[in-house]
C-alpha positions as CSV (number, residue, x, y, z in Angstrom):
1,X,-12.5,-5.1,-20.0
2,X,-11.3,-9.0,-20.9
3,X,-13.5,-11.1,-22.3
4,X,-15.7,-13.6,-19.6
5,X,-14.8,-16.8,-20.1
6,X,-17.3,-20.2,-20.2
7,X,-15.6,-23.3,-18.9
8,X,-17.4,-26.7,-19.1
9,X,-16.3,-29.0,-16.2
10,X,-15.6,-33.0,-17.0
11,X,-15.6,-34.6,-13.6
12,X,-13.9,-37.8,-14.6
13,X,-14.1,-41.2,-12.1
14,X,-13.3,-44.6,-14.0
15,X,-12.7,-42.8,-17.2
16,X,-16.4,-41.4,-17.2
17,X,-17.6,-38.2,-16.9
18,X,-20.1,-37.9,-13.9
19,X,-22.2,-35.1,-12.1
20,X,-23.0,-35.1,-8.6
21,X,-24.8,-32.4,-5.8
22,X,-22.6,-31.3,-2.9
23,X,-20.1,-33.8,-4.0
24,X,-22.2,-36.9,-3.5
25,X,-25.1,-38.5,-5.4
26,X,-22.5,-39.6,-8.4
27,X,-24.1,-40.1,-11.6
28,X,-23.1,-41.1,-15.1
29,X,-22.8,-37.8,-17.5
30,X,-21.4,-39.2,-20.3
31,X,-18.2,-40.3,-22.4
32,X,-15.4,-37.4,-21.8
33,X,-13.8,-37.6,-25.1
34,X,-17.1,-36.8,-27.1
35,X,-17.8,-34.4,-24.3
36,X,-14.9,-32.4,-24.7
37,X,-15.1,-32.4,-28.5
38,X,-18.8,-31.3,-28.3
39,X,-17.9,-28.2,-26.0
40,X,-15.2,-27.0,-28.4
41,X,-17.2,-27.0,-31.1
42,X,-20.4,-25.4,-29.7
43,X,-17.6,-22.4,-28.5
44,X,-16.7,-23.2,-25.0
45,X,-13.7,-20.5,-24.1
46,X,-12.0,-23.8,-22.0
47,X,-12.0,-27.2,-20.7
48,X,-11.4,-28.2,-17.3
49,X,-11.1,-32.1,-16.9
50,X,-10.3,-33.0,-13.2
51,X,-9.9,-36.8,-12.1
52,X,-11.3,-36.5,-9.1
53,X,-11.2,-39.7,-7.7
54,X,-7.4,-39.9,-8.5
55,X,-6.8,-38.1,-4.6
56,X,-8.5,-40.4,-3.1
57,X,-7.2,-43.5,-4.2
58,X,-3.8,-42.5,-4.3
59,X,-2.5,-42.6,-8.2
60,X,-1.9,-40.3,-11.2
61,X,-4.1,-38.7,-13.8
62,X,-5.1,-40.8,-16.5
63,X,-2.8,-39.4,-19.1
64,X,-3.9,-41.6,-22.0
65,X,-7.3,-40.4,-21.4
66,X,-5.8,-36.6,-21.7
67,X,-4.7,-37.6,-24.9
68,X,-7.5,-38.4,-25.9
69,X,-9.6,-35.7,-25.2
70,X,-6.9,-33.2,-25.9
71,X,-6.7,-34.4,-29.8
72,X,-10.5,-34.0,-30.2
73,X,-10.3,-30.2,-28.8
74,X,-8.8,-27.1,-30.2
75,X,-9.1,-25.0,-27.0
76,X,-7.3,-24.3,-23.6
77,X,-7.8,-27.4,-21.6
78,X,-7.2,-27.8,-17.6
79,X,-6.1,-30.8,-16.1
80,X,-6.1,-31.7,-12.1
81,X,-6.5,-34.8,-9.6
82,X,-3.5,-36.7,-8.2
83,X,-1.3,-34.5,-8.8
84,X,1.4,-33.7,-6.3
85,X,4.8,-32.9,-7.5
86,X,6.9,-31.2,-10.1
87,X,7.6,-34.5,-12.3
88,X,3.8,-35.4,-12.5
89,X,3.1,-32.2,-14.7
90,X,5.3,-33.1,-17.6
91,X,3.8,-36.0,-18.4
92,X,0.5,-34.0,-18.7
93,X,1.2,-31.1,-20.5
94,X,3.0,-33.4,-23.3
95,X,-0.4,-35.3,-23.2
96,X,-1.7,-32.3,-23.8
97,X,-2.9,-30.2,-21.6
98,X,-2.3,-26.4,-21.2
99,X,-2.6,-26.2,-17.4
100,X,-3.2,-28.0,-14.5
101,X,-5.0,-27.5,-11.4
102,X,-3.4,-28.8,-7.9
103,X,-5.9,-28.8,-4.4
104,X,-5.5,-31.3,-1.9
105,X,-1.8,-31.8,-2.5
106,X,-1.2,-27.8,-2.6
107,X,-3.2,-27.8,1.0
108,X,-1.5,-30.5,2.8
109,X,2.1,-28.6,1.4
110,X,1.8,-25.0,0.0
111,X,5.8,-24.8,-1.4
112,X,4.1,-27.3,-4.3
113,X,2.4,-23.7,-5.7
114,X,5.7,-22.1,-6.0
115,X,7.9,-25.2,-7.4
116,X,5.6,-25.7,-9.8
117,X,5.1,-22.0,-10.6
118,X,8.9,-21.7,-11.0
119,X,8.5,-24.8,-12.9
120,X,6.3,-23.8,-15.8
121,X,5.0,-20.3,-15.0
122,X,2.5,-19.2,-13.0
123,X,0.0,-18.9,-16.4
124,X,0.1,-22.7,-16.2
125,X,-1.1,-23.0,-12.7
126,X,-4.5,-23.2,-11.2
127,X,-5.2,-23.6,-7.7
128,X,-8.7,-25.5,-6.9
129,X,-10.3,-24.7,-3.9
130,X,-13.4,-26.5,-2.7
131,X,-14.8,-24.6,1.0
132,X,-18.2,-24.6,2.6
133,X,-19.5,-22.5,4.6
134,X,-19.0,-24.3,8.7
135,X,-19.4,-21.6,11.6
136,X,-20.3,-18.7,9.1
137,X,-16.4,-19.0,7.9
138,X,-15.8,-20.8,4.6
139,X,-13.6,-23.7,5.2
140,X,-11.3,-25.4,2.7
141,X,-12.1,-28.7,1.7
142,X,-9.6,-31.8,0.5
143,X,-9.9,-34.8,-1.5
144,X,-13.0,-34.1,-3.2
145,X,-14.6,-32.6,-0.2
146,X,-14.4,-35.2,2.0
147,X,-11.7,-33.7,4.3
148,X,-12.4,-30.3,6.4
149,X,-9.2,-28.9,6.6
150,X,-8.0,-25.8,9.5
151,X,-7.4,-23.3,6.3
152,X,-9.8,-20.8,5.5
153,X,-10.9,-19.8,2.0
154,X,-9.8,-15.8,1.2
155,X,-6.5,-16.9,3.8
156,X,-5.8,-19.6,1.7
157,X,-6.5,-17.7,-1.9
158,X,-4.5,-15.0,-1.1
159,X,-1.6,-16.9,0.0
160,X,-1.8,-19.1,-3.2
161,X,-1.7,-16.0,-5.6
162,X,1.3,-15.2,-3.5
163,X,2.9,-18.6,-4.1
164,X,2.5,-18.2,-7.7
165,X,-1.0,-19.5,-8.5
166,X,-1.9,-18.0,-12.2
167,X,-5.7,-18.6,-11.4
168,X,-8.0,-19.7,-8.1
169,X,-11.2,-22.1,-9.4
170,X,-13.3,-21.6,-6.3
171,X,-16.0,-24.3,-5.9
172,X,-18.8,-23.9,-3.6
173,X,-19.6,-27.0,-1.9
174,X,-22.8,-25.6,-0.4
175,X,-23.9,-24.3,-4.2
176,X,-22.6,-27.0,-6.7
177,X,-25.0,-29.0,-8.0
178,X,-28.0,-27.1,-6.5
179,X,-28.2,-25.2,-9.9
180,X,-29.7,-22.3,-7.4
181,X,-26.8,-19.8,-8.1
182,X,-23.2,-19.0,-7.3
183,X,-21.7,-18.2,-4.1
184,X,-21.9,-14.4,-5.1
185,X,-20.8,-12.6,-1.8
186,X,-18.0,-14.8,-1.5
187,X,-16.8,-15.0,-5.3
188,X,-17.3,-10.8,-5.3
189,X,-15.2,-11.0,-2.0
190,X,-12.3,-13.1,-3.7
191,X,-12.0,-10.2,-6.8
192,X,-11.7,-7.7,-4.6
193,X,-8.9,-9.8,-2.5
194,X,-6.7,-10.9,-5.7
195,X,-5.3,-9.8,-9.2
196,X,-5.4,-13.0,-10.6
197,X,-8.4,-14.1,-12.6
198,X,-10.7,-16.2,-10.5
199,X,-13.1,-19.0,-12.0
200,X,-16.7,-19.1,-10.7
201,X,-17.9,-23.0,-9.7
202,X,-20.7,-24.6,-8.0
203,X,-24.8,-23.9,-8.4
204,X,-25.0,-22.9,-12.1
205,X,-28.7,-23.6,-13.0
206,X,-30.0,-21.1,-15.7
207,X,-28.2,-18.0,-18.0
208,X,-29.4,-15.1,-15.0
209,X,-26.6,-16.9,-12.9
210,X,-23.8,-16.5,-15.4
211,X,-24.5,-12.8,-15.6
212,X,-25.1,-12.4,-11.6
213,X,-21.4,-14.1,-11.6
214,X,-19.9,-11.7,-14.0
215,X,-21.6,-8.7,-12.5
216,X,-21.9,-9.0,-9.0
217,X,-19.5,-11.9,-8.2
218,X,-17.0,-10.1,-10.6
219,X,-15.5,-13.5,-11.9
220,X,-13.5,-13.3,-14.9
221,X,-14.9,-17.0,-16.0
222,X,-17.9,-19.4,-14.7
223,X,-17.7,-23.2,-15.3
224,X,-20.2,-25.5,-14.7
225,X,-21.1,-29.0,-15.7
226,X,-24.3,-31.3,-15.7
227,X,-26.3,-27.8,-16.9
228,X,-24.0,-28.5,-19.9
229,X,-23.7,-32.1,-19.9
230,X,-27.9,-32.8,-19.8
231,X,-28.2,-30.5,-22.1
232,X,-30.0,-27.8,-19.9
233,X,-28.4,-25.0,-21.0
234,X,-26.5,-24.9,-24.5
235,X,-23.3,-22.6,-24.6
236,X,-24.3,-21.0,-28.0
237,X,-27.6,-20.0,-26.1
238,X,-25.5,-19.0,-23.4
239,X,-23.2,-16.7,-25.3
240,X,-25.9,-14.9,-27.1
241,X,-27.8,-14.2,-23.8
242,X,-24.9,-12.8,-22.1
243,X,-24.1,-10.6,-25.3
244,X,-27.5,-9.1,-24.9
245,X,-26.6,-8.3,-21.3
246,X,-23.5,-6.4,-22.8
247,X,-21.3,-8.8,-20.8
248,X,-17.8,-9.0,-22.9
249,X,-17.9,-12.8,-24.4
250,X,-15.4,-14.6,-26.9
């Protein structure tokens, strides 16, 4: 079986990290670059650092500021926000990074997931989805939730992995911040729909939820953030509880 892997999310707005619940309520987490370098050396498996107000107001990822954090961290790292074509990933991954992660910009025109999949291989991409649950159907989500789209989430996964995705981060808008769990049914759903990996996100709030993601959501990696940023939960702490629970950890 692979190894589960434990991703701390920076959510960066004006080059700070910040934490909010059901993708309002914005607070101050923290500087990213001592973030990042903290989570490498306390054994994080990955980084994820998404701009996410880049979407909103129209511009690129900060790529000084991924240069930054990159030189302080000696593990995979995952960039996203404002990005929308096959020319703004070079820039990044010289920066840097190791993959990026596309959302609204893959919604509003899906052929982005295979250009840049033909581009730099589909191990390089990541497709974000944010959906909540309207209707009793979970409905995608764009520009850092704000927009309710007509897609649908395991319509939309599947025809990402199709496209050439490498990974799906599914966020649950109803669950992030909450810290009362993971969207289980729906992240146990996704496994059995796809072959690529798919990253847990949203409602992380003690150690029982990583393992109920690894076991009954199936995820091959959970990420979370202000558990890890306020110091709720520390991922040595983490990995040792989810040895004990003979969950396969790096």
């Amino acid at each position: 079986m692979l190894t589960k892997r434990i991703i701390p999310c920076l959510d960066i707005k004006d080059g700070r990290t910040v934490k909010g619940v059901n993708f309002v309520n914005i607070r101050d987490a923290g500087d990213p670059v001592e973030l990042g370098a903290s989570y490498a050396e306390q054994g994080a498996d990955e980084l994820v650092f998404l701009d996410i107000s880049a979407t909103n107001e129209e511009r690129k990822t900060f790529a000084t500021l991924v240069k930054d954090i990159a030189r302080h961290i000696n593990i995979p790292f995952t960039v996203g926000g404002g990005i929308g074509s096959v020319q703004d990933v070079a820039p990044l991954l010289d920066a840097g990074a190791d993959k990026v992660s596309i959302n609204s910009a893959a919604v509003r025109r899906p052929e982005l997931i295979d250009e840049l999949s033909r581009a730099f291989g589909a191990q390089c991409i990541v497709v974000a989805i944010d959906a909540r649950k309207i209707d009793n159907a979970w409905t995608v989500h764009t520009h850092g939730g704000r927009k309710p789209t007509e897609k649908k989430l395991f319509t939309w996964a599947k025809e990402a992995q199709e496209r050439g995705a490498g990974e799906i981060l599914f966020t649950s808008m109803d669950h992030d911040g909450t810290k009362n769990g993971f969207a289980i049914d729906a992240l146990s759903k996704l496994n059995q729909l796809l072959t690529i990996p798919v990253i847990a996100s949203g409602g992380a709030g003690n150690l029982g939820h990583f393992v109920d993601a690894f076991v009954l959501g199936k995820a091959d990696a959970a990420l979370a953030a202000s558990i890890f940023h306020f110091g709720e939960v520390p991922i040595p702490k983490l990995k040792s509880f989810l040895k004990e629970k003979h969950i396969p950890i790096r």
